[in-house]
PLY file of the C-alpha trace (Angstrom):
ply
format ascii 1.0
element vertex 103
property float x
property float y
property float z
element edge 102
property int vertex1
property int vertex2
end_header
163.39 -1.39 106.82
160.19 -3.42 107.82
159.88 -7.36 106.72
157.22 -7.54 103.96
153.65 -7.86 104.48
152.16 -11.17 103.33
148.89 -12.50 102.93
148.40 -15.49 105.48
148.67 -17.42 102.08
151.64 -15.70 101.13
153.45 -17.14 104.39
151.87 -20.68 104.66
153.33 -20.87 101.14
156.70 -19.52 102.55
156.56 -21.69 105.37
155.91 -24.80 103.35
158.80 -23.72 100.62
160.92 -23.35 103.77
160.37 -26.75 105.35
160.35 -28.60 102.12
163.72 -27.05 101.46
164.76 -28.52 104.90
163.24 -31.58 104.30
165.59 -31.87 100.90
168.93 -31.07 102.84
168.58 -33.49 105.76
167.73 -36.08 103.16
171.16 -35.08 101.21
172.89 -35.33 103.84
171.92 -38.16 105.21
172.76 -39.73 102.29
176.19 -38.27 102.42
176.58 -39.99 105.66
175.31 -43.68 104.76
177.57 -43.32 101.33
174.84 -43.61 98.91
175.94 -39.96 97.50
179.32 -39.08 96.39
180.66 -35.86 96.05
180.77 -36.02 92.55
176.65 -36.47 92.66
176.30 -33.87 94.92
177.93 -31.31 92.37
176.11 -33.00 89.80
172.55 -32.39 91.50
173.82 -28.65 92.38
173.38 -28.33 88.53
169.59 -28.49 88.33
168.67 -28.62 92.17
168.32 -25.37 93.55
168.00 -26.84 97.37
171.50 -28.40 96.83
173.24 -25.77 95.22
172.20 -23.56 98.05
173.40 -26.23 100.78
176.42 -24.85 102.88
180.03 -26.49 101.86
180.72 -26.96 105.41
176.99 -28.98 106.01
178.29 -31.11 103.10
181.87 -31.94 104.32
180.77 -32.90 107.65
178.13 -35.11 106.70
180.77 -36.93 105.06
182.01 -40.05 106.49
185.00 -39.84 108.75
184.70 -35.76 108.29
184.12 -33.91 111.87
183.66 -30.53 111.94
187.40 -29.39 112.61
188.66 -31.62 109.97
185.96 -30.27 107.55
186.95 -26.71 108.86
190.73 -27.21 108.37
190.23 -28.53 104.92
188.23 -25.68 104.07
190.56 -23.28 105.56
193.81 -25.19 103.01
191.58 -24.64 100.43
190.84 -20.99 100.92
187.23 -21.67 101.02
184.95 -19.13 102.80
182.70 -20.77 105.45
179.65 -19.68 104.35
180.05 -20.33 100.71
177.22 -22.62 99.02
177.96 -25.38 96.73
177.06 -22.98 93.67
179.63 -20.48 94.70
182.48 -22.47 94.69
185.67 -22.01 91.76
185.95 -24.71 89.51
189.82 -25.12 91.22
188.02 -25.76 94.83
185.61 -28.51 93.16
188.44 -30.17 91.46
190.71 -30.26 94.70
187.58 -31.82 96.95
187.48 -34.22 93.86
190.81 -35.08 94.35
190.75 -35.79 97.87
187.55 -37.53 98.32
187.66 -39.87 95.15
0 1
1 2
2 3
3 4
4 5
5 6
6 7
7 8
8 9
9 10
10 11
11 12
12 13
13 14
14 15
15 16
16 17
17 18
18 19
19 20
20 21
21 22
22 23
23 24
24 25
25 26
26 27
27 28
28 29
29 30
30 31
31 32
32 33
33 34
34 35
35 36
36 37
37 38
38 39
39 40
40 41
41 42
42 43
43 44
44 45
45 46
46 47
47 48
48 49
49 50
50 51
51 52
52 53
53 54
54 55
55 56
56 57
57 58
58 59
59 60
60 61
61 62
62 63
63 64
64 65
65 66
66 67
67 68
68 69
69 70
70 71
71 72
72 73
73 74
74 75
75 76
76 77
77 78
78 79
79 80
80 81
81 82
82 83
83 84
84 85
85 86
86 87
87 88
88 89
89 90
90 91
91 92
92 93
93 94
94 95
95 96
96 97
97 98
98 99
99 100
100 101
101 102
């Protein structure tokens, strides 16, 4: 199946949707990592921001303080969490437990 064809406006709107999206994400989680976010917020923004609800679990947990990728991947793993899951995606059980541990 071939990719689309876009109007050069088309993909410098992509492209700017795209980087403003990555823009968003380094910002959240660089706040993660100077602990002006909690968790909690993060779920909370994942209600109305589309950016964050799409954001990787796994981006989330390591931009944690203290939370490396193996620990992030081992907690994930205990709480039968996919790797690739989003924020959005995850069971109301799996929010409560990274709750639990990270309040």
């Amino acid at each position: 199946m071939a990719p689309p064809q876009l109007t050069d406006a088309q993909r410098q709107a992509a492209l700017a949707k795209a980087a403003e999206a990555r823009r968003a994400r380094a910002e959240l989680k660089e706040l993660l990592r100077t602990g002006s976010l909690s968790l909690t917020d993060v779920f909370e923004r994942a209600e109305d921001d589309q950016v964050v609800a799409s954001t990787k679990v796994f981006a989330v947990l390591t931009s944690l303080p203290g939370f490396g990728k193996i620990k992030a991947k081992r907690l994930m793993e205990d709480l039968s969490i996919a790797e690739n899951r989003r924020v959005r995606g995850l069971g109301e059980r799996q929010r409560a437990k990274l709750l639990e541990i990270f309040s």
